[in-house]
C-alpha positions as a Markdown table, in Angstrom:
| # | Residue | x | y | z |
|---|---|---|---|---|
| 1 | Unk | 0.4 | 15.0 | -20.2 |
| 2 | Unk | -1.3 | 11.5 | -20.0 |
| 3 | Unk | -1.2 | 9.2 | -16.9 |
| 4 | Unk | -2.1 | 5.7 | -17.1 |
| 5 | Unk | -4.2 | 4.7 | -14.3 |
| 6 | Unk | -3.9 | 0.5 | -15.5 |
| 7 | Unk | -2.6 | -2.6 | -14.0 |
| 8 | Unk | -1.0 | -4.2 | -16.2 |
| 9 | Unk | -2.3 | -8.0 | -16.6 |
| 10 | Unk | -0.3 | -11.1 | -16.2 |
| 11 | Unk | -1.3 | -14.2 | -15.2 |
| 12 | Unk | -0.5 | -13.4 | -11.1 |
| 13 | Unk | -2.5 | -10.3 | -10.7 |
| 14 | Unk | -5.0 | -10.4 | -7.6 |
| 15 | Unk | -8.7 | -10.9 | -8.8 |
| 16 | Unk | -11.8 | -11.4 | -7.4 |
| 17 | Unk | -12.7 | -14.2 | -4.9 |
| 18 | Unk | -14.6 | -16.8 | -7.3 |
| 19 | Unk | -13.9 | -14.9 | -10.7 |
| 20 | Unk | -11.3 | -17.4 | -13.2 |
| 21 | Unk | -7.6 | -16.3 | -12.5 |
| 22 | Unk | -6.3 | -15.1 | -16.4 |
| 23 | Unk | -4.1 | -16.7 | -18.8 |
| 24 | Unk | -1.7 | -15.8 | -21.0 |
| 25 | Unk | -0.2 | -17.9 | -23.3 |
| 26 | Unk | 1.4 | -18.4 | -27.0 |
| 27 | Unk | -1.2 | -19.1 | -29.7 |
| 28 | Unk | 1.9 | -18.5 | -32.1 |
| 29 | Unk | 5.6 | -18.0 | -32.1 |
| 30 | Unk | 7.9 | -16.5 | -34.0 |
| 31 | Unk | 10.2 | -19.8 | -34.2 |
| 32 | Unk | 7.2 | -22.0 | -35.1 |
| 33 | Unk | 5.0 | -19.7 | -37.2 |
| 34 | Unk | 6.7 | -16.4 | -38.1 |
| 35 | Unk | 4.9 | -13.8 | -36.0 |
| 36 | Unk | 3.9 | -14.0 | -32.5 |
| 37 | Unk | -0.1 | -13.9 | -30.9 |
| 38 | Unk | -1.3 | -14.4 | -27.3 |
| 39 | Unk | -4.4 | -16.6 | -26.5 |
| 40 | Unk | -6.1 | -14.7 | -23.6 |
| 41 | Unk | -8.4 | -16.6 | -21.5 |
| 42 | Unk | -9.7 | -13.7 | -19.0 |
| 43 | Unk | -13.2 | -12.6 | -17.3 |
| 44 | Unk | -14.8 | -9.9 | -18.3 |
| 45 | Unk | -14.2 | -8.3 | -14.0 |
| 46 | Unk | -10.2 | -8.8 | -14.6 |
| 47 | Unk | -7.3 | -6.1 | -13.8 |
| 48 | Unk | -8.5 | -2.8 | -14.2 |
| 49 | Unk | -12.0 | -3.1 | -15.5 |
| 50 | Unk | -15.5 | -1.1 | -15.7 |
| 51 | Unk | -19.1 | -2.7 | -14.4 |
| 52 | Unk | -22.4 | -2.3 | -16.4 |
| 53 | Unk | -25.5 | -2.4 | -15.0 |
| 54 | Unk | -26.0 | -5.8 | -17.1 |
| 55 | Unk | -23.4 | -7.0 | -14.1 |
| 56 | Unk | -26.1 | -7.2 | -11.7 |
| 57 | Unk | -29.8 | -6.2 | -13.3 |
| 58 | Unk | -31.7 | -8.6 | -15.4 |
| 59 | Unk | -32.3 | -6.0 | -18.0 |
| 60 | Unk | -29.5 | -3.4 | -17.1 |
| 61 | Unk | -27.4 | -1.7 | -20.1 |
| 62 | Unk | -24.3 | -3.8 | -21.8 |
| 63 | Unk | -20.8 | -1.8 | -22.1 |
| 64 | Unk | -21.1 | -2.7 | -25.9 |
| 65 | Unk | -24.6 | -0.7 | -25.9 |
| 66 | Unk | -23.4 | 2.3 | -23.5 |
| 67 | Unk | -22.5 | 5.5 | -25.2 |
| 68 | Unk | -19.0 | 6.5 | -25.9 |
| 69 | Unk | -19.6 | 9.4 | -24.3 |
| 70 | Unk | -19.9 | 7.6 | -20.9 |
| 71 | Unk | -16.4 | 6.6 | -20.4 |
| 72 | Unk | -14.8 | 9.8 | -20.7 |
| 73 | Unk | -15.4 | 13.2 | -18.2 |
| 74 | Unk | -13.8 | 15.1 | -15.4 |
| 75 | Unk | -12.6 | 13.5 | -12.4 |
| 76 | Unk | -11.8 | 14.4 | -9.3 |
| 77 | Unk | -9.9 | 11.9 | -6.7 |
| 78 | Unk | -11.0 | 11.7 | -2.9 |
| 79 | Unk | -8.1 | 10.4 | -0.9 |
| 80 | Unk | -10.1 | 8.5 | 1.8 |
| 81 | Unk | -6.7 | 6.5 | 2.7 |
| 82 | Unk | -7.4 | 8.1 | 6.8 |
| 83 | Unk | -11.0 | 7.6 | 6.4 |
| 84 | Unk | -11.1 | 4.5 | 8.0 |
| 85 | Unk | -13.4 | 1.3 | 6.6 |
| 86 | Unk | -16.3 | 3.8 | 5.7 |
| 87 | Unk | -16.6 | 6.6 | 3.5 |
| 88 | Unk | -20.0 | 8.3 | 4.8 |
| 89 | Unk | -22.0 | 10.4 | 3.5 |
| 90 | Unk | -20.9 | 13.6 | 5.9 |
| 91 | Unk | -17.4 | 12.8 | 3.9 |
| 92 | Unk | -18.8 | 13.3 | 0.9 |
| 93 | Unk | -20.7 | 16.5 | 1.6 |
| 94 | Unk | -17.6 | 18.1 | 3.4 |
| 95 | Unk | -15.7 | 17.6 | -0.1 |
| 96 | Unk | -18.7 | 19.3 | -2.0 |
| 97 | Unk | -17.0 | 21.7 | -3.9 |
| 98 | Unk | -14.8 | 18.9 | -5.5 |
| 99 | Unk | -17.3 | 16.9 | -6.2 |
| 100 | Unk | -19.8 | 19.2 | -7.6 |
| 101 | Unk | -18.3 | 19.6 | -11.4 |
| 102 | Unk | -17.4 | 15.6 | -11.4 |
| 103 | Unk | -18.1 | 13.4 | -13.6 |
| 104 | Unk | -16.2 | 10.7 | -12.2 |
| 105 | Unk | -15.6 | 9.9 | -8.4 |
| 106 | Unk | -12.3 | 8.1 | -7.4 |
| 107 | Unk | -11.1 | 6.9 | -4.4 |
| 108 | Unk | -7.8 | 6.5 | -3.4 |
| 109 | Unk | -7.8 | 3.9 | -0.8 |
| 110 | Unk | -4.3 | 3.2 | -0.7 |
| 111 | Unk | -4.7 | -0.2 | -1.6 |
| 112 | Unk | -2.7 | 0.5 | -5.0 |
| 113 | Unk | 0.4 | -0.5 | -2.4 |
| 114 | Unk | -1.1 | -3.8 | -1.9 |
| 115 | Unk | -1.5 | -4.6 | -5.6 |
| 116 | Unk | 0.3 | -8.1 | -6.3 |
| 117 | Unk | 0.7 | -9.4 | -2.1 |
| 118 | Unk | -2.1 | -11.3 | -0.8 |
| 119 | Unk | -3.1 | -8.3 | 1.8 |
| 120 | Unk | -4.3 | -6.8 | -1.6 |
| 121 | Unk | -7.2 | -8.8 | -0.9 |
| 122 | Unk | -7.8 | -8.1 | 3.1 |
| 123 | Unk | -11.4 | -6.6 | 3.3 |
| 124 | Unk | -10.6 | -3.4 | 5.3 |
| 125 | Unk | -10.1 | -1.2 | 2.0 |
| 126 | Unk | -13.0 | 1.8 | 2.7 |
| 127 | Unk | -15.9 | 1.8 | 0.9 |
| 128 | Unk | -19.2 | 4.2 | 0.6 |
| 129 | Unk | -22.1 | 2.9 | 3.1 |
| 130 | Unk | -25.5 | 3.3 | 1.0 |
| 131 | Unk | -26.3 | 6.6 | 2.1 |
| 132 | Unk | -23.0 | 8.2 | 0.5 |
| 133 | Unk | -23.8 | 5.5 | -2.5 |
| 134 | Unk | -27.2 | 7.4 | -2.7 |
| 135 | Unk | -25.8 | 10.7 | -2.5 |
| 136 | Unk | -23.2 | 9.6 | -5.3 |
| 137 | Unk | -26.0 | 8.9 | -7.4 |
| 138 | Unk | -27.8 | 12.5 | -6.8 |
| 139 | Unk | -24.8 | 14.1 | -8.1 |
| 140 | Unk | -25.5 | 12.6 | -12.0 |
| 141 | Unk | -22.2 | 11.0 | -12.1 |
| 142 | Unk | -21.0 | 9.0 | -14.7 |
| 143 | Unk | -18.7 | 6.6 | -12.9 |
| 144 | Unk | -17.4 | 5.8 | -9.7 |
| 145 | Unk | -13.9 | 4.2 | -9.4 |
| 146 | Unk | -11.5 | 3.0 | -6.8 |
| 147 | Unk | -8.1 | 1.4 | -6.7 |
| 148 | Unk | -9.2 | -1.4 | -4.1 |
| 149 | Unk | -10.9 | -4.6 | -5.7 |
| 150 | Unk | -14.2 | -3.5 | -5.2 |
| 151 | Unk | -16.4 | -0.7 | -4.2 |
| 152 | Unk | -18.3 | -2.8 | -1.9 |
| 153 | Unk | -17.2 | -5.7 | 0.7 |
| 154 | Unk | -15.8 | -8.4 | -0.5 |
| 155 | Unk | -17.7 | -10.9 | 2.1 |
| 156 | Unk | -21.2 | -9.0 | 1.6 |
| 157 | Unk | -22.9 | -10.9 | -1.4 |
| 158 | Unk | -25.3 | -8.2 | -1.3 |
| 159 | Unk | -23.0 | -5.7 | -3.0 |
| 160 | Unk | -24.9 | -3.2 | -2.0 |
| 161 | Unk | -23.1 | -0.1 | -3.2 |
| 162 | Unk | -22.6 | -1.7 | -7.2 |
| 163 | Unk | -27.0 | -1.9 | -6.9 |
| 164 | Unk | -27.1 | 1.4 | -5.9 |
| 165 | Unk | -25.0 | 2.8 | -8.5 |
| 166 | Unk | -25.4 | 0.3 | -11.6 |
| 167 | Unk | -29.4 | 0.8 | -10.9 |
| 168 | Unk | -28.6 | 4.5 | -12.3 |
| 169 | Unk | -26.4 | 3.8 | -15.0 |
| 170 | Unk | -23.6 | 4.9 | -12.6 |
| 171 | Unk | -20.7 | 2.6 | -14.4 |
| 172 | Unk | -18.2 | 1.5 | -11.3 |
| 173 | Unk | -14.4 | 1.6 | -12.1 |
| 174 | Unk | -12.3 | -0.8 | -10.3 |
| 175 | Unk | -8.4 | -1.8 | -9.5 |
| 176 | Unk | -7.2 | 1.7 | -11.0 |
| 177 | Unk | -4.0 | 3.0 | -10.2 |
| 178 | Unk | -4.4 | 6.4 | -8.2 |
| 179 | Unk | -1.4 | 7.0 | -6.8 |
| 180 | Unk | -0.3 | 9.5 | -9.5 |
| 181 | Unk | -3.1 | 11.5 | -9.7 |
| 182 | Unk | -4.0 | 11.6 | -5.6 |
| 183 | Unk | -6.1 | 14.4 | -4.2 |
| 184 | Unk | -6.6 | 15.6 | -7.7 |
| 185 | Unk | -9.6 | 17.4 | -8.6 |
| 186 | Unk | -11.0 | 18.3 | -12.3 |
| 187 | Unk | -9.2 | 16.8 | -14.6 |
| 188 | Unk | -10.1 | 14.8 | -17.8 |
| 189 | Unk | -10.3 | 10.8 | -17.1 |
| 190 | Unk | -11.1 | 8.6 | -19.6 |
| 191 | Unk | -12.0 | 4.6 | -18.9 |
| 192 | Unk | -12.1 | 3.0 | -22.3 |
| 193 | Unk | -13.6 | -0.2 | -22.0 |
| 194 | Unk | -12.7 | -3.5 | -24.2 |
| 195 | Unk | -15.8 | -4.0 | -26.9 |
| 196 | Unk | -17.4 | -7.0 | -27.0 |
| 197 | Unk | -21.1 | -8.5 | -27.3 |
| 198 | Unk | -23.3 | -8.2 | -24.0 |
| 199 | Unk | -20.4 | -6.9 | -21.7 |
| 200 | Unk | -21.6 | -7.4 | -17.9 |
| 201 | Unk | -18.2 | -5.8 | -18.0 |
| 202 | Unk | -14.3 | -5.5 | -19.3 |
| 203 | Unk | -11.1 | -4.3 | -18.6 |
| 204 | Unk | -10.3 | -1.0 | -19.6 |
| 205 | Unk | -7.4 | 1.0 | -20.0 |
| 206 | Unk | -7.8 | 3.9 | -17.7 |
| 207 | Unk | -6.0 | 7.4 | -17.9 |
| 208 | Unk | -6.2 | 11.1 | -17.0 |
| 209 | Unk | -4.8 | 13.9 | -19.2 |
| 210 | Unk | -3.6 | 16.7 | -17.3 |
| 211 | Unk | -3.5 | 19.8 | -19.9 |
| 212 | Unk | -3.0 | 22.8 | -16.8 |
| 213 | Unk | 0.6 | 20.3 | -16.8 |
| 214 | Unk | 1.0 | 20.4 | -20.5 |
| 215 | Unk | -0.1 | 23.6 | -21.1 |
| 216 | Unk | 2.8 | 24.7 | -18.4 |
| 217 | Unk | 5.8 | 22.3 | -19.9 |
| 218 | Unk | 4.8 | 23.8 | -23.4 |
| 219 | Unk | 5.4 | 27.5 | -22.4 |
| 220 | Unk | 8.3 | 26.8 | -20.3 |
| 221 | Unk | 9.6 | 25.5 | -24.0 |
């Protein structure tokens, strides 16, 4: 069973303070030219969309040059809706055995309720402090995601967290839609990034396959 994990985008969606809002409009109609194509006018940090290192680093790693092999693993999601505005790294630790066989880290937040109202965009969503960013790090992940607009502050320019983790080629994941897949642990996520030359970063289309849920609807048949 696949679960799609992506906003959808339309030309309302929340987005980052600063980044271009996106556009949609008609390049060609049917009436006036036969067939119908959209003219997209969006940043690469829109909707649902993957960080690479090249975001921040002078000489970190494009998407377009990151092996496909990156954006695909086993997940587990941390519900740190109760956690307050920090997730620490005592949190973390306490939730070893989940995260221990990870490839990929997601946080549900809760913020996926917000999507589309301005509160979406109130900067009380929790997010790791550095020491759980470091700790992240130690566990070779591959990604780290979260259905809030960010994994770090929205007022601290110093985005801390995205340093820690882009500095190790720890892609961050951002906007997804958890809800579905809550307090889920080890199943297969994959975060398929839009291809273009030198992506600091792109939407994706995000989902998780659950086969222990496939595998059961196909013997009950």
């Amino acid at each position: 069973m696949l679960i799609d994990m992506t906003h959808t985008i339309t030309p309302d969606i929340p987005f980052f303070p600063g980044t271009p809002a996106p556009g949609l409009s008609p390049a060609c109609t049917l009436t006036r030219d036969g067939y119908r194509e959209t003219l997209l006018a969006i940043s690469s940090h829109t909707g649902t969309h993957m960080d690479a290192p090249a975001h921040l680093l002078q000489d970190g790693r494009t998407l377009d040059m990151t092996p496909m092999s990156q954006f695909s693993g086993r997940a587990t999601v941390l519900d740190v809706s109760g956690e307050g505005p920090v997730i620490t790294e005592a949190f973390l630790q306490s939730n070893y055995e989940a995260i221990h066989c990870a490839d990929f880290i997601l946080f549900y937040t809760g913020w996926e309720d917000r999507w589309g109202t301005e509160s979406f965009l109130e900067d009380t969503f929790p997010v790791p402090d550095e020491a759980a960013a470091r700790y992240l790090v130690s566990r070779g992940l591959k990604g780290v995601g979260t259905d809030a607009i960010s994994i770090d502050r929205i007022g601290d320019s110093r985005l801390p967290v995205h340093h820690i983790l882009l500095k190790d080629s720890v892609l961050s994941i951002e906007n997804l839609c958890l809800k579905k897949v809550r307090g889920r642990k080890d199943f297969l996520f994959f975060a398929l990034p839009l291809k273009f030359e030198g992506a600091d970063g792109a939407p994706v289309r995000a989902f998780a396959e659950l086969r222990e849920a496939h595998e059961a609807d196909r013997r009950r048949r």
